[in-house]
N, C-alpha and C positions, 0 to 999 in steps of 0.2 A: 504494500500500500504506500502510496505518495503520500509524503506530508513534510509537517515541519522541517523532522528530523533529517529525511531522505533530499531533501530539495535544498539544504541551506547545510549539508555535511560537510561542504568543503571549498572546491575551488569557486564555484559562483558567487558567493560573498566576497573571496578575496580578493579578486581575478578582476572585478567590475569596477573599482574606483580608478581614475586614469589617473597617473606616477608620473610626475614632473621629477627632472634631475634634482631640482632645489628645493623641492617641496620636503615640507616635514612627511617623517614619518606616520604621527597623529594628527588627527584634525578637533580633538578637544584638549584644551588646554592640560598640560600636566602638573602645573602649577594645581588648579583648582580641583582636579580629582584627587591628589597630595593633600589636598585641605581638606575633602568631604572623606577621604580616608582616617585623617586622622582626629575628627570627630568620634571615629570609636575607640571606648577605653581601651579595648582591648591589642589594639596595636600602638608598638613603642617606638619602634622602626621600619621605614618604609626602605626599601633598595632599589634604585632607578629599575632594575630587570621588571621587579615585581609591578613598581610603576607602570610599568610601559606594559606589561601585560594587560594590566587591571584597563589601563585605556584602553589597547583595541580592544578586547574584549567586549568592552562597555558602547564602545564605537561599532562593532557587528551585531551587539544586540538591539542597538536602536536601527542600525539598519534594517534587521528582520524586522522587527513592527511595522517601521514605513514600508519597507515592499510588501507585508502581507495584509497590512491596511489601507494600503494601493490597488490590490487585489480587490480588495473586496468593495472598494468602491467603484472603481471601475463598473464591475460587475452589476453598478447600479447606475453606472454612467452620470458619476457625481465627478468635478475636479478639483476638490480637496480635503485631505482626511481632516476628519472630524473627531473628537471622542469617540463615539459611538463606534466606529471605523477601528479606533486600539481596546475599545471593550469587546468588539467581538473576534478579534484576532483571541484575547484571550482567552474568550468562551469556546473559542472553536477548538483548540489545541489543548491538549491534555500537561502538556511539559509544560504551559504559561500558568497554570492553574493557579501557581502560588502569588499572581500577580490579582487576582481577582479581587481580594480587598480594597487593592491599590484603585484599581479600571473596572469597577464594577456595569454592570449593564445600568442605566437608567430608567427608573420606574416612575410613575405617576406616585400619586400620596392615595390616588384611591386605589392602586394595585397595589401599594405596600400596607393598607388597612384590610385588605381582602386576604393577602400572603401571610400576613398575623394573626388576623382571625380562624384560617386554616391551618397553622400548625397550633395555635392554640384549642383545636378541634372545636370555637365558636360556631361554624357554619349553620 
């Protein structure tokens, strides 16, 4: 089966940004990923290596959202993702799941008194 996993394993993520000779290696700052790292207690030292991992990394994962939040708009023949477009990237994928709190789907206030009242077995 096609999915996430199978379509973004490897070289089409890496392969697609075009490489200028003088271009940096990262395109988000390493400066400020160094900052928002070391807002956790738990690390005491960061090592450029780990640095620069932690960027691309962070750099291919927002690429997958916007390509598979580009997907899905397309698909509706919209030209620009939207939230809803990175909630349901998350909904769709089972490996994003742990992002759901974060990009939850969008409900009215009357489908969230209705989803209350039913697991509270009110109905």
């Amino acid at each position: 089966s096609s999915g996430i996993n199978a379509e973004y394993g490897g070289s089409r993520m890496s392969g697609d940004l075009p490489r200028e000779e003088n271009r940096c290696l990262t395109l988000l700052p390493l400066s400020r990923i160094k900052s928002i790292m070391k807002q956790c207690p738990d690390i005491s030292a960061i090592s450029q290596e780990s640095l620069f991992i932690i960027t691309r990394a962070t750099e291919l994962f927002i690429e997958l959202m916007t390509r598979e939040a580009y997907d899905v708009l397309e698909e509706r023949g919209k030209s620009e993702v939207e939230y809803k477009d990175l909630a349901g990237v998350v909904e769709k994928y089972e490996c994003l799941m742990f992002l759901s709190d974060i990009l939850p789907q969008k409900i009215t206030v009357k489908e969230y008194y209705r989803l209350l009242q039913e697991t509270r077995g009110d109905t």
